[in-house]
Each structure stands twice: as C-alpha cells, then as structure tokens.
Biopython code that builds the backbone (N, CA, C, O; Angstrom):
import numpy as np
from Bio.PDB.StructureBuilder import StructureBuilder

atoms = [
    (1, "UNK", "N", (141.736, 49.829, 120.636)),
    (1, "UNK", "CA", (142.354, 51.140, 120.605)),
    (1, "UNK", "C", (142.433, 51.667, 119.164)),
    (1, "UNK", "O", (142.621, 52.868, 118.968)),
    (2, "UNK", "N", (142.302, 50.847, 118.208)),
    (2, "UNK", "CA", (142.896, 51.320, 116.885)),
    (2, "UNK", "C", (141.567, 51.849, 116.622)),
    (2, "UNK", "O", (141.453, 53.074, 116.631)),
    (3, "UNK", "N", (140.211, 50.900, 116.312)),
    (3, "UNK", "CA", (139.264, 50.772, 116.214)),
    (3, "UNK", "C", (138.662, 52.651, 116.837)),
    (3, "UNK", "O", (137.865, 53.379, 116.246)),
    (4, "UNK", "N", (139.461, 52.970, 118.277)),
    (4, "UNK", "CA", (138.892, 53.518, 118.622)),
    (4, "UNK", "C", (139.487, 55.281, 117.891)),
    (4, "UNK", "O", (138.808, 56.304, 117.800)),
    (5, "UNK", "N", (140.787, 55.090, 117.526)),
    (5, "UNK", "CA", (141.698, 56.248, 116.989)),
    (5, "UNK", "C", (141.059, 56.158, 115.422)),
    (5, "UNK", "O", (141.051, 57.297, 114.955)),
    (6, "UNK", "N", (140.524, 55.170, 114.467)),
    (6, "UNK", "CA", (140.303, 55.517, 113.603)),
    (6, "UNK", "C", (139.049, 55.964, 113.311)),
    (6, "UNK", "O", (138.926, 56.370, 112.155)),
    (7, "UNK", "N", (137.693, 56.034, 114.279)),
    (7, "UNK", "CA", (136.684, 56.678, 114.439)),
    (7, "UNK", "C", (136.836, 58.138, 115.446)),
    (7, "UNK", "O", (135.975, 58.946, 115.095)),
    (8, "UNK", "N", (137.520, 58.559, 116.353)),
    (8, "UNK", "CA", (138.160, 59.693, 116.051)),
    (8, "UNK", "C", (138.739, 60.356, 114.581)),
    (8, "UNK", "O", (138.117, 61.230, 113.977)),
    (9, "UNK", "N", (139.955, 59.823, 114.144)),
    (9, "UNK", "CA", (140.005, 60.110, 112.744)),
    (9, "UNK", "C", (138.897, 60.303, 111.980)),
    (9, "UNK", "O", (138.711, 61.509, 111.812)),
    (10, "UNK", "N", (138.316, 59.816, 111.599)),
    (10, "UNK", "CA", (136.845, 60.094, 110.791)),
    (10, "UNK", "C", (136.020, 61.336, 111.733)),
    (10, "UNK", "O", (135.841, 62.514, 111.425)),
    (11, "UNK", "N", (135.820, 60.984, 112.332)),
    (11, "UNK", "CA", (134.400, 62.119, 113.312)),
    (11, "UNK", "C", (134.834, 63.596, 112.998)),
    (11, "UNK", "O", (134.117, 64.551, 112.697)),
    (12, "UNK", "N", (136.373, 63.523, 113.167)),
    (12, "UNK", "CA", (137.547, 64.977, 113.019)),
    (12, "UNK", "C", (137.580, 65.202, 111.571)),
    (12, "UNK", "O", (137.607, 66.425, 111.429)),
    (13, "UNK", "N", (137.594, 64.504, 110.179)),
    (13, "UNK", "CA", (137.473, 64.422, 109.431)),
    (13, "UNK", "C", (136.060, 65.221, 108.570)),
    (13, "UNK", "O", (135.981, 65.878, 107.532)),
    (14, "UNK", "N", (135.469, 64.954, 109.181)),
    (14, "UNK", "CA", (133.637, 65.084, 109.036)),
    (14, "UNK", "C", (133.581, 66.327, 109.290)),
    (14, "UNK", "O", (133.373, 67.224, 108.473)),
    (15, "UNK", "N", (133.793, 66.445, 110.617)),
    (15, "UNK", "CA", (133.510, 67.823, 111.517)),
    (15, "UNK", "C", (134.452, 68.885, 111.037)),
    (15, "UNK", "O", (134.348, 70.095, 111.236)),
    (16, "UNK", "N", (135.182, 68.389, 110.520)),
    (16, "UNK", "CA", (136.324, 69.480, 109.570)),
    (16, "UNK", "C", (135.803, 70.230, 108.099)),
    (16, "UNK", "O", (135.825, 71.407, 107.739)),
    (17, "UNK", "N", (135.363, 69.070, 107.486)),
    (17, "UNK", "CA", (134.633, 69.021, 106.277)),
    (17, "UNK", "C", (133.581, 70.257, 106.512)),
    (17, "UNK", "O", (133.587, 71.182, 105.699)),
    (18, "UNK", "N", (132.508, 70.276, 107.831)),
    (18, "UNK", "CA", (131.447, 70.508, 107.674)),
    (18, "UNK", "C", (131.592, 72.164, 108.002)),
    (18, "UNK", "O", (131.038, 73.082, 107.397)),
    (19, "UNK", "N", (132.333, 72.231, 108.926)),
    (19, "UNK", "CA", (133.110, 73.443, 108.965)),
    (19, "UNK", "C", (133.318, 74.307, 107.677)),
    (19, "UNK", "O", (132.559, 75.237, 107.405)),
    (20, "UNK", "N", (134.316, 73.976, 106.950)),
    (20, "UNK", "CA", (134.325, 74.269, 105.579)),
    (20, "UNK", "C", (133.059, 74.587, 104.584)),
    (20, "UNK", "O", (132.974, 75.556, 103.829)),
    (21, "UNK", "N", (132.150, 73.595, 104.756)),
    (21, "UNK", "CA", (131.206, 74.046, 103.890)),
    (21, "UNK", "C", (130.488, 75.449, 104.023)),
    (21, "UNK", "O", (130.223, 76.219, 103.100)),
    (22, "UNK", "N", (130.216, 75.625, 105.445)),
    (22, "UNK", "CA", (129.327, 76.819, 106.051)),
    (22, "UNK", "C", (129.375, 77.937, 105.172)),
    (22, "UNK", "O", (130.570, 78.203, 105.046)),
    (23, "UNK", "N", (128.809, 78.593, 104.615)),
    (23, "UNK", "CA", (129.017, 79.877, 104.094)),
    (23, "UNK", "C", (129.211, 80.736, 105.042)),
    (23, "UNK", "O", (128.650, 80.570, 106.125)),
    (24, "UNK", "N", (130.034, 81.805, 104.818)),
    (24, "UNK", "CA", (130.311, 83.339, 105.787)),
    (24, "UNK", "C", (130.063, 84.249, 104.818)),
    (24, "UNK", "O", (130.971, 84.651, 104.091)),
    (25, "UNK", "N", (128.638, 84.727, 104.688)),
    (25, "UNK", "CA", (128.167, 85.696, 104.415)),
    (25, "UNK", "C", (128.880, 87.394, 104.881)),
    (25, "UNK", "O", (128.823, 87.899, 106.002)),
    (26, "UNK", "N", (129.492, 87.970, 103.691)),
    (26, "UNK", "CA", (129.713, 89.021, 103.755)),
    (26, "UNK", "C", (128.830, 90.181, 103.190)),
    (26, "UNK", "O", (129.301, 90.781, 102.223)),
    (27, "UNK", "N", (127.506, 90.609, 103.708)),
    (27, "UNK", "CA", (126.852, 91.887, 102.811)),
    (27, "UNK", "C", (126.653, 92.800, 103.754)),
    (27, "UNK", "O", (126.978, 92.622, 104.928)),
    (28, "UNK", "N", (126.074, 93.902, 103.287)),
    (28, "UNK", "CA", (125.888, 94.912, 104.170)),
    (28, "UNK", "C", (124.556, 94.689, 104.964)),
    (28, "UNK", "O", (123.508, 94.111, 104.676)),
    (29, "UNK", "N", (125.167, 95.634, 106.515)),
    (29, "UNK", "CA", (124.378, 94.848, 107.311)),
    (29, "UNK", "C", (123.363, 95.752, 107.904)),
    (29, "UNK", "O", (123.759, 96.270, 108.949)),
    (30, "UNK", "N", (122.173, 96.087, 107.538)),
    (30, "UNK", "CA", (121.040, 97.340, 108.000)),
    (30, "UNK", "C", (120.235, 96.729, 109.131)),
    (30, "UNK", "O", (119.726, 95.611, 109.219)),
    (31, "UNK", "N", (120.257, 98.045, 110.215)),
    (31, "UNK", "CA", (119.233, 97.741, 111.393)),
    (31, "UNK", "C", (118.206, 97.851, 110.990)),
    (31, "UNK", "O", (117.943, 98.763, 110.206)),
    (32, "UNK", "N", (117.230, 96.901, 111.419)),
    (32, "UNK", "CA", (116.139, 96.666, 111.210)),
    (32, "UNK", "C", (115.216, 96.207, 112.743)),
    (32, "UNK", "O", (115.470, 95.200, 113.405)),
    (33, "UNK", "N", (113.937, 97.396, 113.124)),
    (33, "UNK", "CA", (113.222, 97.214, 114.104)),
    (33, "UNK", "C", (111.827, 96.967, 114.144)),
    (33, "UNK", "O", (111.133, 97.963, 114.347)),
    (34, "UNK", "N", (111.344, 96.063, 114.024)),
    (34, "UNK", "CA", (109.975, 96.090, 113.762)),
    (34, "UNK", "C", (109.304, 96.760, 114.211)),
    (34, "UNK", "O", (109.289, 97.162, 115.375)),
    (35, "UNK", "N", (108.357, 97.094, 113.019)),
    (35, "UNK", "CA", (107.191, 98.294, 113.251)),
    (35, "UNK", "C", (106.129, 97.750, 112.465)),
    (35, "UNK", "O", (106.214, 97.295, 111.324)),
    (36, "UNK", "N", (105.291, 97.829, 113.070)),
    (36, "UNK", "CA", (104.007, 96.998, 112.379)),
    (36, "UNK", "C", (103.514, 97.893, 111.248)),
    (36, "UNK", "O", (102.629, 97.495, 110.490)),
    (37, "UNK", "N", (103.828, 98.571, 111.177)),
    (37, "UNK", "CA", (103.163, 99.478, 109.752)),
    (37, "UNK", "C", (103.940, 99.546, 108.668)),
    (37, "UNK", "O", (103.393, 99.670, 107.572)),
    (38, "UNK", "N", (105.501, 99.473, 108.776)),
    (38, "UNK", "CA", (106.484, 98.834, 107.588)),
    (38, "UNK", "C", (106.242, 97.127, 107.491)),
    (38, "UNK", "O", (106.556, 96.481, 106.490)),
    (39, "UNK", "N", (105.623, 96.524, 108.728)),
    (39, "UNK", "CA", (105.252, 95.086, 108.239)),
    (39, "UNK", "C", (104.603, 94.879, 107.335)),
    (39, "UNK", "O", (104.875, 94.161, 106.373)),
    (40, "UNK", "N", (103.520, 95.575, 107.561)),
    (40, "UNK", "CA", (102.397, 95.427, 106.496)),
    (40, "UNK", "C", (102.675, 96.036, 105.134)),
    (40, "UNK", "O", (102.605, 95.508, 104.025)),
    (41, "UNK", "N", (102.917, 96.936, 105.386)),
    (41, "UNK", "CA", (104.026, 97.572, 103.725)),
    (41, "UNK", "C", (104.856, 96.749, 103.352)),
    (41, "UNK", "O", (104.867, 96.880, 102.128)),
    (42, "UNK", "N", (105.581, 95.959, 103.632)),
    (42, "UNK", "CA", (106.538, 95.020, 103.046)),
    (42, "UNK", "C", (105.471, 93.617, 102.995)),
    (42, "UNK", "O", (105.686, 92.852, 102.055)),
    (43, "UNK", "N", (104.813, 93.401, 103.552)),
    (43, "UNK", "CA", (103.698, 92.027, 103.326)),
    (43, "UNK", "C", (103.324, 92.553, 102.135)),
    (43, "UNK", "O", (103.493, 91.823, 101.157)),
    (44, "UNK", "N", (102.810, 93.745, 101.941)),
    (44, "UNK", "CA", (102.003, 93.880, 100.814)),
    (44, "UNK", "C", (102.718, 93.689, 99.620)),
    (44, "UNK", "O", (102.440, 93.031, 98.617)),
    (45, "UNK", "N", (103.638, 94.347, 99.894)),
    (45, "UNK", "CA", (104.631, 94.428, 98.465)),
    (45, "UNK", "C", (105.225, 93.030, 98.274)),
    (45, "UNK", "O", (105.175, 92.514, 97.157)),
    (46, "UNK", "N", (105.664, 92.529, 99.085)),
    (46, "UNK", "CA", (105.836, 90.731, 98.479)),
    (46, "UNK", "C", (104.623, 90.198, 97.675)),
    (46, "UNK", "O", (104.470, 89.700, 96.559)),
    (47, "UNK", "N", (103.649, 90.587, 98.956)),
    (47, "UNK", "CA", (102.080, 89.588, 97.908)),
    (47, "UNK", "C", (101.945, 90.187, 96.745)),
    (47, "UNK", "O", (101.523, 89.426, 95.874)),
    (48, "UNK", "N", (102.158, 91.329, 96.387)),
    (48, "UNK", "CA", (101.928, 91.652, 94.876)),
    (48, "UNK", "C", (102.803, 91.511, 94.052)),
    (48, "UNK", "O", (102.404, 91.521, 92.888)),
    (49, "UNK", "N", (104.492, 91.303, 94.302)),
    (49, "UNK", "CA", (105.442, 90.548, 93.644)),
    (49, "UNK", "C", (105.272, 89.223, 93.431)),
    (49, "UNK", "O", (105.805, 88.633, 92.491)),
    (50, "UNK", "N", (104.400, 88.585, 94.427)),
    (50, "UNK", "CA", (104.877, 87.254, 93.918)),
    (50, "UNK", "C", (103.204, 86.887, 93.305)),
    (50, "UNK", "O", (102.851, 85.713, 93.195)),
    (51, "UNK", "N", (102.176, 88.158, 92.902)),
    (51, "UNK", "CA", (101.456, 87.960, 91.972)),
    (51, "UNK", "C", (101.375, 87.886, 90.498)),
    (51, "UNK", "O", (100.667, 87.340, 89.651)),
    (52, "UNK", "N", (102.769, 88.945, 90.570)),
    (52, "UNK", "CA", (103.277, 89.535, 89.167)),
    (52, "UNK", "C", (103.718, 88.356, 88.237)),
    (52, "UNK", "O", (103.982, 87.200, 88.567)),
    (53, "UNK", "N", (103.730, 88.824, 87.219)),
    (53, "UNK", "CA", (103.805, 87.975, 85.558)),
    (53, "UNK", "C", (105.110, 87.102, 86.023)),
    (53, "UNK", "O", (105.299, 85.911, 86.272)),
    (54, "UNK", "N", (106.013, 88.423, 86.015)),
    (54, "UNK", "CA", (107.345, 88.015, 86.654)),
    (54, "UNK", "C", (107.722, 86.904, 87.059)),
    (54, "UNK", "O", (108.340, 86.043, 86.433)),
    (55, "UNK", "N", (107.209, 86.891, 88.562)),
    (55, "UNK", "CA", (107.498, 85.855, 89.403)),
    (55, "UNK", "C", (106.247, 84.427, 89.078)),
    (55, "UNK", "O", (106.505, 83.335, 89.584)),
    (56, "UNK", "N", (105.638, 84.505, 88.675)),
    (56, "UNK", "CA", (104.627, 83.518, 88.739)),
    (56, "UNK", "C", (104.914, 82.533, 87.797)),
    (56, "UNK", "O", (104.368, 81.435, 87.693)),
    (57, "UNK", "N", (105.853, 83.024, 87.083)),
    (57, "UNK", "CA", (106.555, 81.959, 86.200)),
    (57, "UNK", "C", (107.325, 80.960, 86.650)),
    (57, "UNK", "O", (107.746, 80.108, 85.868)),
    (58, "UNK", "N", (107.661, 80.930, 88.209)),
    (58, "UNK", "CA", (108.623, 80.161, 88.791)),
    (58, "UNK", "C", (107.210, 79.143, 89.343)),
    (58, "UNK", "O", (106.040, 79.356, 89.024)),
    (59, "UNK", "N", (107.626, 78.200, 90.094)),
    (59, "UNK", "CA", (107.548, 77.166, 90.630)),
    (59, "UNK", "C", (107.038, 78.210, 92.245)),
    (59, "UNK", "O", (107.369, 79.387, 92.384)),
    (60, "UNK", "N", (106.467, 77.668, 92.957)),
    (60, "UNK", "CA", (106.276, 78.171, 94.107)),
    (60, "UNK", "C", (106.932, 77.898, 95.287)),
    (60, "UNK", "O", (106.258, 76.905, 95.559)),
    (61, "UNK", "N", (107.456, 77.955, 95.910)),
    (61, "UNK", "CA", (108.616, 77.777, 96.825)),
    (61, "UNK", "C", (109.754, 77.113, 96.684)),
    (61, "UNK", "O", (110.303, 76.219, 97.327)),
    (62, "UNK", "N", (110.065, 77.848, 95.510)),
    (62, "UNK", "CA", (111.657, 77.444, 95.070)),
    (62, "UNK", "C", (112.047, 78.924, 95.727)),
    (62, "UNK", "O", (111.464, 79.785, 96.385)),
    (63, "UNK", "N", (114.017, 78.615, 94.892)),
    (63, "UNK", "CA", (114.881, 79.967, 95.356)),
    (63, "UNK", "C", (114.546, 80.572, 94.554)),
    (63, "UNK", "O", (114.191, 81.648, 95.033)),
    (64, "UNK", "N", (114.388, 80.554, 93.250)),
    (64, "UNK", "CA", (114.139, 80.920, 91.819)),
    (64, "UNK", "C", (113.456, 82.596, 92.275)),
    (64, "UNK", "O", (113.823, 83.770, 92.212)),
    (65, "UNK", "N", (112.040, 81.664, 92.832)),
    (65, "UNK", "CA", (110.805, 82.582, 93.056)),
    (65, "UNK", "C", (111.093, 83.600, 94.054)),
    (65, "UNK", "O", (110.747, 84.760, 93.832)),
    (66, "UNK", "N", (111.672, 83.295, 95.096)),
    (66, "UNK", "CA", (112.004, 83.640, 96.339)),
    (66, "UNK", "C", (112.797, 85.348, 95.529)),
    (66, "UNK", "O", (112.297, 86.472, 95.497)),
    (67, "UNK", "N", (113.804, 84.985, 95.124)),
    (67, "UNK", "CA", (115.081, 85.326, 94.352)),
    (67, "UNK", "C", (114.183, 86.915, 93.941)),
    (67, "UNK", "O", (114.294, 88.090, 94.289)),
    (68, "UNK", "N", (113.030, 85.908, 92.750)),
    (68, "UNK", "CA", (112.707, 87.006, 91.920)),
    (68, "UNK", "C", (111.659, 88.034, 92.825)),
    (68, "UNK", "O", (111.739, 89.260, 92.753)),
    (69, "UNK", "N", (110.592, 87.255, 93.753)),
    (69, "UNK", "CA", (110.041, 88.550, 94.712)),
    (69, "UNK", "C", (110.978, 89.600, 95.058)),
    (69, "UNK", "O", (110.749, 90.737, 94.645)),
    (70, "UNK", "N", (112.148, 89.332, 95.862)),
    (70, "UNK", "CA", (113.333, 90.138, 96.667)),
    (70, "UNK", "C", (113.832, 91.294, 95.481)),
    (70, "UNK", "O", (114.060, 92.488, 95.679)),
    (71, "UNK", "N", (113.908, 90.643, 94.372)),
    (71, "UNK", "CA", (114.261, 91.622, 93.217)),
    (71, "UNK", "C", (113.050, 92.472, 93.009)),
    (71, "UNK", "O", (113.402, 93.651, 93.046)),
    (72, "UNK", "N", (111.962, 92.369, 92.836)),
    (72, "UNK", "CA", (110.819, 92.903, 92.764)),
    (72, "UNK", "C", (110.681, 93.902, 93.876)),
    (72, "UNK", "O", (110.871, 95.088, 93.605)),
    (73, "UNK", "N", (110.303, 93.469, 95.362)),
    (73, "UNK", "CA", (110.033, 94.487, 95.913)),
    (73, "UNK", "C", (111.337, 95.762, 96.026)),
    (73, "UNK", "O", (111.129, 96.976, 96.033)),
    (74, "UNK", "N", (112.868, 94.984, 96.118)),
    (74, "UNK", "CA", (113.891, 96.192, 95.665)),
    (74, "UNK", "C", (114.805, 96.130, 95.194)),
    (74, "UNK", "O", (115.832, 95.929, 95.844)),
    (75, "UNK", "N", (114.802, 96.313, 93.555)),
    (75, "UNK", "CA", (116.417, 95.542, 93.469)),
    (75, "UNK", "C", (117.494, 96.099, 93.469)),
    (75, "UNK", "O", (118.536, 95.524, 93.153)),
    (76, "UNK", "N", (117.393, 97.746, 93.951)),
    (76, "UNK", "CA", (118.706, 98.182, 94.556)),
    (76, "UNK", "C", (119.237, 97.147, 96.278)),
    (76, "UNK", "O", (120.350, 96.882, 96.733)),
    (77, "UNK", "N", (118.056, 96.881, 96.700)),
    (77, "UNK", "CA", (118.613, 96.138, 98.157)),
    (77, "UNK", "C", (118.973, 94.385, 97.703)),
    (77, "UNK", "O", (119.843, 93.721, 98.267)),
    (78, "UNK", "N", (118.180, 93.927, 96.693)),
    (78, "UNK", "CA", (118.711, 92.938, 96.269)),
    (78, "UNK", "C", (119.818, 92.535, 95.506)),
    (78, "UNK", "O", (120.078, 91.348, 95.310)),
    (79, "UNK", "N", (120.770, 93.872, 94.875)),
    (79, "UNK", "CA", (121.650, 94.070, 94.575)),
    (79, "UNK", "C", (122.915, 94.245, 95.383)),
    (79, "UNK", "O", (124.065, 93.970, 95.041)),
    (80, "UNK", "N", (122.403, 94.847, 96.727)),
    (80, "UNK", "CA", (123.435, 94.771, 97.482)),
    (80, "UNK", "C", (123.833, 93.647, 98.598)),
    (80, "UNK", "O", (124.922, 93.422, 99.125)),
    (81, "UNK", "N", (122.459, 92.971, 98.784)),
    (81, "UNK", "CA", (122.481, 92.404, 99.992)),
    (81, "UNK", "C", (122.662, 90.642, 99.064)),
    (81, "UNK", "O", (123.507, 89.831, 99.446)),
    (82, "UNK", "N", (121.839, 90.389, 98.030)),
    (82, "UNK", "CA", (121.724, 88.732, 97.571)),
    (82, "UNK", "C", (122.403, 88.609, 96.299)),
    (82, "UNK", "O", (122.557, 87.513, 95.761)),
    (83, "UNK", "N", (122.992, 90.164, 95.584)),
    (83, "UNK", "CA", (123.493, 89.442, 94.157)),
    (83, "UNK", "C", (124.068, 88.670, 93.995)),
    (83, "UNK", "O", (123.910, 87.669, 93.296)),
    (84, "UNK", "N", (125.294, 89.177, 94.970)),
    (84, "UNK", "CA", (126.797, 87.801, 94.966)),
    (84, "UNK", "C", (126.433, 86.811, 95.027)),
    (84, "UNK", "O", (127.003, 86.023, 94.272)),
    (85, "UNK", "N", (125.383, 86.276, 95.860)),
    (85, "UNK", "CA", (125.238, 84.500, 96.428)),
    (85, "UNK", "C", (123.719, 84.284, 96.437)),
    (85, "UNK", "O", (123.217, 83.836, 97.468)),
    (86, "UNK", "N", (122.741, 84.637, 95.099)),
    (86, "UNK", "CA", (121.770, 84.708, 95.777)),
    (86, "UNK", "C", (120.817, 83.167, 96.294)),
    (86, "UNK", "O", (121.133, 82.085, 95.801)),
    (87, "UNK", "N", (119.965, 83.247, 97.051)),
    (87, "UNK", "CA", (119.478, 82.319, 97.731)),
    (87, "UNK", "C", (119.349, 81.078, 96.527)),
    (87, "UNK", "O", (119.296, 81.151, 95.299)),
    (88, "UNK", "N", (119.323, 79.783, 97.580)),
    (88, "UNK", "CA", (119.208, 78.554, 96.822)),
    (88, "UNK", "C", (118.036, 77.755, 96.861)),
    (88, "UNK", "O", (117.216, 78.546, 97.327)),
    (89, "UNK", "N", (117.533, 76.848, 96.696)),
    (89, "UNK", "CA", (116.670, 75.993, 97.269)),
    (89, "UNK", "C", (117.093, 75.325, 98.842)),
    (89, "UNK", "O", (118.223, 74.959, 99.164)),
    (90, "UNK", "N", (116.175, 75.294, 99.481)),
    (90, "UNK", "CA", (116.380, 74.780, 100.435)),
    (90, "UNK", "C", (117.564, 75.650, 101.767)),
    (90, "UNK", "O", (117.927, 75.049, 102.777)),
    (91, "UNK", "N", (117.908, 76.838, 101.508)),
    (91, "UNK", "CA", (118.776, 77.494, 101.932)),
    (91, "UNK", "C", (117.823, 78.061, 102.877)),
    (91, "UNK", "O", (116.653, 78.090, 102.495)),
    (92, "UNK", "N", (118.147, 78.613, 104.278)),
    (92, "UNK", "CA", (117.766, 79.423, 105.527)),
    (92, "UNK", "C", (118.136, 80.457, 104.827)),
    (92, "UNK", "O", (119.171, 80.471, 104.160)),
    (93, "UNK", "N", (117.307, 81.435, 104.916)),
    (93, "UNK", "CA", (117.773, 83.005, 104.678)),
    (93, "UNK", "C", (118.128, 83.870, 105.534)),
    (93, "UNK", "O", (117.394, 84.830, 105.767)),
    (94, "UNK", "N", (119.268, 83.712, 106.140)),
    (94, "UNK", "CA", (119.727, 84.690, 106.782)),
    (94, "UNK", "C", (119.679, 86.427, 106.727)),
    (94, "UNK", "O", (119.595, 87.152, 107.718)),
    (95, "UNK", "N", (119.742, 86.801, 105.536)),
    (95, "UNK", "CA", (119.500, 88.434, 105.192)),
    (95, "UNK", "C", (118.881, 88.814, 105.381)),
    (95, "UNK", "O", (119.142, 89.893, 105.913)),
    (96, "UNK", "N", (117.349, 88.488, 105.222)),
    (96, "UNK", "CA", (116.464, 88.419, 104.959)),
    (96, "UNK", "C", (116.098, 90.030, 106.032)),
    (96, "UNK", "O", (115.567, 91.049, 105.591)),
    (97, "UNK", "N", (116.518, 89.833, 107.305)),
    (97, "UNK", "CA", (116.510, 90.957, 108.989)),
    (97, "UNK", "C", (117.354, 92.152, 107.655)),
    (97, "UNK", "O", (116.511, 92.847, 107.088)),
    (98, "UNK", "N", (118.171, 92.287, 107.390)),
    (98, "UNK", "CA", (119.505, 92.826, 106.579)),
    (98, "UNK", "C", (118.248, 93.561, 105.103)),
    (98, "UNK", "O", (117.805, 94.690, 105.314)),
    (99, "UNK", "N", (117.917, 93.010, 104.091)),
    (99, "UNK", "CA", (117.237, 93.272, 103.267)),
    (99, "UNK", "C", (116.133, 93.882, 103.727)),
    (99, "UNK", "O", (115.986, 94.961, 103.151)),
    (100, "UNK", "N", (115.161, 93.623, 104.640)),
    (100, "UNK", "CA", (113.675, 94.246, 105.396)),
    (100, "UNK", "C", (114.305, 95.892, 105.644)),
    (100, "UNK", "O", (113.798, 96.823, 105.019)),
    (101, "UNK", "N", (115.639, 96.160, 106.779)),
    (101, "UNK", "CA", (116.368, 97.222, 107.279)),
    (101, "UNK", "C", (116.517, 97.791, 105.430)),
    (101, "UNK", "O", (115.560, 98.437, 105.002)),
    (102, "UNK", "N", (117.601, 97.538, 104.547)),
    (102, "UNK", "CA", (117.045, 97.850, 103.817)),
    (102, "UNK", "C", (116.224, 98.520, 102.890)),
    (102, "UNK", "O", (116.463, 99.244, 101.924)),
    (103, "UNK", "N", (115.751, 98.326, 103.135)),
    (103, "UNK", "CA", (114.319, 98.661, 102.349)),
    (103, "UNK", "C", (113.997, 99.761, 102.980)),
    (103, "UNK", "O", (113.661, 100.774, 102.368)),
    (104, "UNK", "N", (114.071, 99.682, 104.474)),
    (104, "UNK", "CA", (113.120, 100.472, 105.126)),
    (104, "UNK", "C", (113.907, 101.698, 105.089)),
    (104, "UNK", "O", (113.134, 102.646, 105.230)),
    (105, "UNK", "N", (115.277, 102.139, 104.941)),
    (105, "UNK", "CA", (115.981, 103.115, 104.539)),
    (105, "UNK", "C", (115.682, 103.748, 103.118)),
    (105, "UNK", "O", (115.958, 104.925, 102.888)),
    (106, "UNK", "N", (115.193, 103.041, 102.320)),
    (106, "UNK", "CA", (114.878, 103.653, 100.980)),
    (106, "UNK", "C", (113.670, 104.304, 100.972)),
    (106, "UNK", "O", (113.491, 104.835, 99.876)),
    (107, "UNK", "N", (112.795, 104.477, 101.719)),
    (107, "UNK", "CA", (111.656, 105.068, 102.075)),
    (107, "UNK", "C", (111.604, 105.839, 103.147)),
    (107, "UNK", "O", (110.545, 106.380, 103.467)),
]
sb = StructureBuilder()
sb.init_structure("model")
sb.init_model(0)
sb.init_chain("A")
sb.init_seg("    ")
for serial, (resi, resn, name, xyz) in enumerate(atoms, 1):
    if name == "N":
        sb.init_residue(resn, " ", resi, " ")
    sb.init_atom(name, np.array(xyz, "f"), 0.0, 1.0, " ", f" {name:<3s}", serial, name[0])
structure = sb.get_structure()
C-alpha cells in the first residue's frame, strides 16, 4: 500500500510539473484560409528569405534561422505575433496558422 501511495505521489508530482511547464501563448490571433495563390506567395517569400545574406548566416534548421526568415518575410507580423517568445529550437510552432493570416491582411 505504501509502495503503492508513494508512486501515486510521484506520477501527481510529474503530471503537475508538466502542466506547469506548457507555455500559454498569448498573441494576436488572425484568420487564416487557405488559398493556393497566397500559398505560393508566402512559399516564395520564405525561399528568398531564407536565401538572403541575412538568414544564411544561421545554421539550417535551427530557431535562430526560422526566427530570422519570419522577420524577413514580415516583421511588423513578427513583431506582433513571435517578439515576446520567439521560437526555440526544437519548439512546434504553433503561430505559425496566426502569422500566415497575418500577413495575408497586410496585402
């Protein structure tokens, strides 16, 4: 029984912890509907950001790089949507739907 209350204790412990870590992203939040002709306009404009002097200085699939394309193709939307927290290594990009919408308002 003890054995069994102090691995409860721990599991609750953990699962508490992990809770906590989660980030709760607060940015502004733009609809975004795909349209294949802003796809390709935003494909393009990444591939030529992440051709630029700029970005090519990073490492290739770091956050670094990631970071500096998003600034490149807009950094009024990367200002609003990634300044506070911007992406890390190894991080899921959630905004990403949020930043595309975005964009597609500035045009």
């Amino acid at each position: 029984m003890k054995l069994f209350l102090f691995f409860l204790f721990f599991f609750i412990t953990i699962l508490s912890a992990t809770v906590r870590l989660e980030k709760n992203f607060d940015y502004p939040k733009y609809a975004y509907s795909r349209n294949s002709q802003f796809e390709d306009r935003i494909k393009n404009l990444q591939y030529s950001c992440e051709l630029s002097v700029q970005c090519t200085i990073y490492a290739k699939e770091t956050a670094a790089r990631k970071n500096c394309v998003l600034k490149c193709v807009s950094k009024k939307c990367y200002d609003k949507i990634y300044a506070f927290d911007p992406l890390e290594d190894g991080e899921i990009d959630q905004r990403y739907k949020s930043f595309k919408g975005c964009v597609a308002t500035e045009n």
